[in-house]
C-alpha positions in Angstrom: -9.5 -71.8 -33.2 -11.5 -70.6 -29.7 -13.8 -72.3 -28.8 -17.1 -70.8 -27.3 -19.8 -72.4 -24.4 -23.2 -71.3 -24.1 -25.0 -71.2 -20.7 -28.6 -70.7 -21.0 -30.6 -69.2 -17.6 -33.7 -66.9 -16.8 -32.5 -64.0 -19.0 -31.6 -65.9 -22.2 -28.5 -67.6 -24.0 -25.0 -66.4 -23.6 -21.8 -66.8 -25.0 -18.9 -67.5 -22.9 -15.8 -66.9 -24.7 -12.5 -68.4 -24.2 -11.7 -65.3 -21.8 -14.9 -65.4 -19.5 -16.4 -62.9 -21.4 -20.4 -63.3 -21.7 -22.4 -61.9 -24.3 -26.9 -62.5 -24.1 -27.1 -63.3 -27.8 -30.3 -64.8 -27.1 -32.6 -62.7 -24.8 -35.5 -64.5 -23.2 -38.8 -62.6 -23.5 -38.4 -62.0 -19.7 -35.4 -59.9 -20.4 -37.2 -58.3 -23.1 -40.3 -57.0 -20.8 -37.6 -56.1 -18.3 -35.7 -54.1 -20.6 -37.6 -52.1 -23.0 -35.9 -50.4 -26.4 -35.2 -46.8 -24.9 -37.4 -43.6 -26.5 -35.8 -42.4 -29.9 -34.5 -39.1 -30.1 -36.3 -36.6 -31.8 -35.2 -36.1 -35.4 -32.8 -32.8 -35.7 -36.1 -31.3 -37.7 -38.4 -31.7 -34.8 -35.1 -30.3 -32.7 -35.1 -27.3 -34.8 -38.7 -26.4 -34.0 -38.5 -27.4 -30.8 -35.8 -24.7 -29.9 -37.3 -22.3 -32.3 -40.7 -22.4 -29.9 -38.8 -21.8 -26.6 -37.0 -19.2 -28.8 -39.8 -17.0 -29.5 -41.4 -17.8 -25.6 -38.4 -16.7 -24.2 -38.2 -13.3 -26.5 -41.6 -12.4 -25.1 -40.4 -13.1 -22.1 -37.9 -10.8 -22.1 -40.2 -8.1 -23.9 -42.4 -8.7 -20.8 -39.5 -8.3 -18.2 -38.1 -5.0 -20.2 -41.2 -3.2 -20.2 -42.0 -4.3 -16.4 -38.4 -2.9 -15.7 -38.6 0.1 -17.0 -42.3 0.8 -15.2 -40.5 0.0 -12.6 -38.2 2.5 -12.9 -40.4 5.2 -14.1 -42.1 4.7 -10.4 -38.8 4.9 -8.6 -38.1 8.0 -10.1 -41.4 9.3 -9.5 -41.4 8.3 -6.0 -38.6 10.0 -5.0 -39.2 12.9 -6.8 -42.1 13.0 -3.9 -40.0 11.8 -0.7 -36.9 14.4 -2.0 -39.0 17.4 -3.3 
């Protein structure tokens, strides 16, 4: 059977394995502060709404850009109908 050693230092106790292998199985409250649990991920609900509200901002964003293009246009063809007539 492997037999396993334990060093303990600033960061907590570790296992040292038959291999070298280390593995914290004990972090110190030092480490803790140092290494915070990561944000959770939205839910795939709040996902959902999230991409349903950019959605619908970039639809009227394109609404927008179409009806500025075709102005646009309208003044192109009205300008040269000026510069050419």
């Amino acid at each position: 059977m492997a037999s396993n050693n334990y060093i303990i230092d600033e960061s907590g106790k570790w296992e040292v394995a038959d291999n070298g292998a280390m593995f914290l199985i004990e972090p110190s409250q030092k480490w803790l502060d140092e290494h915070p649990e990561p944000e959770p991920t939205p839910e795939p609900v709040d996902r959902v709404a999230v991409l349903e509200t950019q959605a619908k901002q970039m639809t009227a964003q394109i609404s927008a850009l179409e009806t500025q293009n075709s102005t646009l246009e309208e003044c192109i063809v009205e300008m040269a109908g000026v510069v050419y007539a």
